[in-house]
N, C-alpha and C positions, 0 to 999 in steps of 0.2 A: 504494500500500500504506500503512494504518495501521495502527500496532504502538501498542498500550498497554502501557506498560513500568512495572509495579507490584512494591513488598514492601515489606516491614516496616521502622519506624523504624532507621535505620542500616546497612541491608543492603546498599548500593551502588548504589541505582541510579543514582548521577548518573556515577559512576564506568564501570557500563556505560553511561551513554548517551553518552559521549565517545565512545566504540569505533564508536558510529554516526555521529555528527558527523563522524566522521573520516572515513567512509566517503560522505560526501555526504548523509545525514537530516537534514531539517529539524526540530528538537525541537520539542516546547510542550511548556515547564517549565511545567507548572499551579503550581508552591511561587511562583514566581516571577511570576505571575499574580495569587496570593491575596497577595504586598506591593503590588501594584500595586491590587488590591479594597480594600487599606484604605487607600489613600489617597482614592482614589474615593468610596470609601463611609463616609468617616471619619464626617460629622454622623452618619449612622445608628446608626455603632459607638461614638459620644462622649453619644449620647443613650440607646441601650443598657447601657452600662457605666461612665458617668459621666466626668468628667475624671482621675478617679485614673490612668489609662492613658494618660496623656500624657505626656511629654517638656518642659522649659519651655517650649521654642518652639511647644506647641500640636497638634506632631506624636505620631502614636502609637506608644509604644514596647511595640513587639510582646516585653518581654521580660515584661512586666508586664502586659500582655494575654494571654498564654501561661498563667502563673502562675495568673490569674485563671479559664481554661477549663480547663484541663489538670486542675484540683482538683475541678471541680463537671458533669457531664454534660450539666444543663440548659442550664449557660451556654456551652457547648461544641456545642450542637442549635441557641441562639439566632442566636450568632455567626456558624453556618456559613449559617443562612437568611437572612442579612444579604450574605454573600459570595459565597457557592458559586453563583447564579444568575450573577452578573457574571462570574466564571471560567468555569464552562462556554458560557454566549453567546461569552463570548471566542474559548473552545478552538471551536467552531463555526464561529465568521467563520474563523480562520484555517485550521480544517481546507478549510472549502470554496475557499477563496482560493489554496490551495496544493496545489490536487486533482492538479496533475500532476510531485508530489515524492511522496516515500519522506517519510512523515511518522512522527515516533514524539513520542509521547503519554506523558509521563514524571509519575505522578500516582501517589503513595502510595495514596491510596484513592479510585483509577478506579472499581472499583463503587460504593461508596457514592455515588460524584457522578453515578454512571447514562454516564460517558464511556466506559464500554464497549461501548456502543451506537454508537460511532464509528469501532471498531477493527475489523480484517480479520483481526487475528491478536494474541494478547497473552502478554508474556513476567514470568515469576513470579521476581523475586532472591530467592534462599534464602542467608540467612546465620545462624550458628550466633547463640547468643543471647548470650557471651561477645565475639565481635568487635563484637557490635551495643552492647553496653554502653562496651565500649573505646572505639570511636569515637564513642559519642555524649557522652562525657566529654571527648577531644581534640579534637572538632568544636565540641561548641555549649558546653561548659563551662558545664555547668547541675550543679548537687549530684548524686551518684546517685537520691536518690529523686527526684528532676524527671525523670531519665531511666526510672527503675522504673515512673512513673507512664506517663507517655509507650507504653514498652513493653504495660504492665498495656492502656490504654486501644484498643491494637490487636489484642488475643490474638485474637478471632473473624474476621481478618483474614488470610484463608490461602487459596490455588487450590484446596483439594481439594474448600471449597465452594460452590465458582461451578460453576450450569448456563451451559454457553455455548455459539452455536452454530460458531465461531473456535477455532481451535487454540489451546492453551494450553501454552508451550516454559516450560521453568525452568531456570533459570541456578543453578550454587551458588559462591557466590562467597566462597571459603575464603583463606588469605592468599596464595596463589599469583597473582601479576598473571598472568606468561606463560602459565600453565592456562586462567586467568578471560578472557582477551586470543584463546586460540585457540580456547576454545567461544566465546564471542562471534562474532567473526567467519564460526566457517561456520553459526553460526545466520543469519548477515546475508547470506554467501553461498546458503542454501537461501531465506530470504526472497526474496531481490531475483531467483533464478532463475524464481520464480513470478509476476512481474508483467510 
């Protein structure tokens, strides 16, 4: 079984995807992927965007690379045709490599990157747009408008308009852990009864 596990800046899914970890799923954090694509693909991203986006030591500091896409669209279309190939080959080898696990697929924007095309079944976190602003100021401690922008830049970014032919489960993940903890789980108990 593969689960693509998608929503919106700050909605939790990394929070739910512990709940499967626990349960024996093997994850691909795609975010985690795309740090690993710019190191990989730094020359291409230092010759695209110049050395501003570095760090002294030469390395790219993604705070300042963020900054620079996050504000411009084109440069945010360049970037990701620089990255987004190397991450999904990625998510690939390891989906095939790992064919006989419970895989979940943990990617903010699994359509846009077409990794839904790899998924059996995929689950939507729905979180209110107040806790999504709260924790993206506790978490990444960016100004609110870096975060407005952020939010702004995913609004067409929702299940209701994905054609698919895989189930589509949605999680709402309000401030209640124990809530969020027991839908979680028999959504993993009706998954893993089906393989």
């Amino acid at each position: 079984m593969v689960l693509g596990l998608t929503g919106k800046y700050c909605s939790g899914k990394n929070f739910v995807a512990r709940f499967f970890t626990l349960r024996g799923w093997y994850e691909l954090d795609v975010d985690r992927f795309g740090h690993d694509a710019l190191i990989t693909m730094s020359d291409s991203i230092v010759k695209a965007f110049s050395t501003d986006i570095l760090f002294k030591d030469g390395s790219i500091d993604r705070k300042k690379l963020g900054a620079v896409v996050f504000s411009n669209k084109s440069k945010l279309s360049l970037l990701e045709s620089i990255i987004h190939p190397e991450m999904v080959n990625r998510c690939r080898r390891e989906v095939e490599i790992n064919s006989n696990r419970n895989i979940l697929i943990n990617a903010a924007i699994l359509h846009h990157m077409k990794l839904n095309y790899l998924c059996d079944s995929i689950l939507w976190v729905e979180s209110s747009l107040f806790s999504r602003l709260t924790r993206g100021i506790r978490r990444d401690n960016l100004s609110f408008l870096s975060i407005i922008r952020r939010i702004y830049g995913q609004r067409k970014l929702d299940a209701k308009y994905w054609v698919e032919d895989v189930d589509i489960h949605s999680i709402q993940n309000s401030c209640s852990g124990n809530s969020l903890e027991a839908d979680v789980n028999s959504l993993i108990d009706k998954l893993e009864e089906r393989v």
